[in-house]
NULO-708422 format. One record per residue (C-alpha): x, y, z. Coordinates in steps of 0.1 Angstrom, whole numbers, padded with zeros to 4 digits, always signed. Last residue first. Layout:
N
XYZ...
This chain:
76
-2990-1503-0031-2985-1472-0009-2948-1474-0018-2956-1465-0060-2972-1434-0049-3006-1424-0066-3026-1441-0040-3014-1416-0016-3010-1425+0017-3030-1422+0049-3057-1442+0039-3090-1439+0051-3100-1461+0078-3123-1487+0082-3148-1489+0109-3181-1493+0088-3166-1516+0063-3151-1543+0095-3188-1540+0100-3200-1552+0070-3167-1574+0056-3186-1600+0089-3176-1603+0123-3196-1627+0148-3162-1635+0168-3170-1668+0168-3147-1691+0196-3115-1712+0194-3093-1686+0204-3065-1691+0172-3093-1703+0149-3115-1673+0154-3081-1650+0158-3076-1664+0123-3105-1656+0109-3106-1619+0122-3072-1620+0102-3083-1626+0071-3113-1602+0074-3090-1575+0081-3068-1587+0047-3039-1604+0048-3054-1640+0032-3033-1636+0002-3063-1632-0019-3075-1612-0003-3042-1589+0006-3036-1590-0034-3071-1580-0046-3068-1549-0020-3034-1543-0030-3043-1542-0071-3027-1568-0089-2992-1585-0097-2989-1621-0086-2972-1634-0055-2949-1663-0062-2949-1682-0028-2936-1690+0004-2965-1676+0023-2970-1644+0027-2980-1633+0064-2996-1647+0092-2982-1672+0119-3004-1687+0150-2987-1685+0181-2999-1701+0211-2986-1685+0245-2948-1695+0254-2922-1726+0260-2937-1750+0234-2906-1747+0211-2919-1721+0182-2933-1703+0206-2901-1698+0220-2887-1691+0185
């Protein structure tokens, strides 16, 4: 709300946007819903006006493994 009203730091939002979200895999889904590590590089571009020089390569090199099973219906 303060950001919202010009009394803080910029604020950019990210998150699903008021849509229908289609059923796929969570890596298609966080693409193509711009959630993804790449997505939000590109936003911190935008928000600080200035090339961050990131690319899927090296955000591949420092990713992590996942902590939850991909059997479980929660780690969707």
């Amino acid at each position: 709300m303060i950001a919202d009203n010009g009394m803080g730091k910029r604020l950019r939002r990210i998150g699903l946007k008021d849509t229908f979200a289609h059923g796929a895999s969570k890596p298609y889904l966080m693409r193509e819903y711009e959630l993804d590590a790449l997505a939000l590089v590109h936003t911190v571009e935008n928000l600080i006006g200035q090339d961050l020089d990131i690319t899927e390569t090296d955000l591949q090199a420092v990713r992590l493994q996942a902590v939850h099973s991909a059997a479980k219906a929660e780690a969707l």
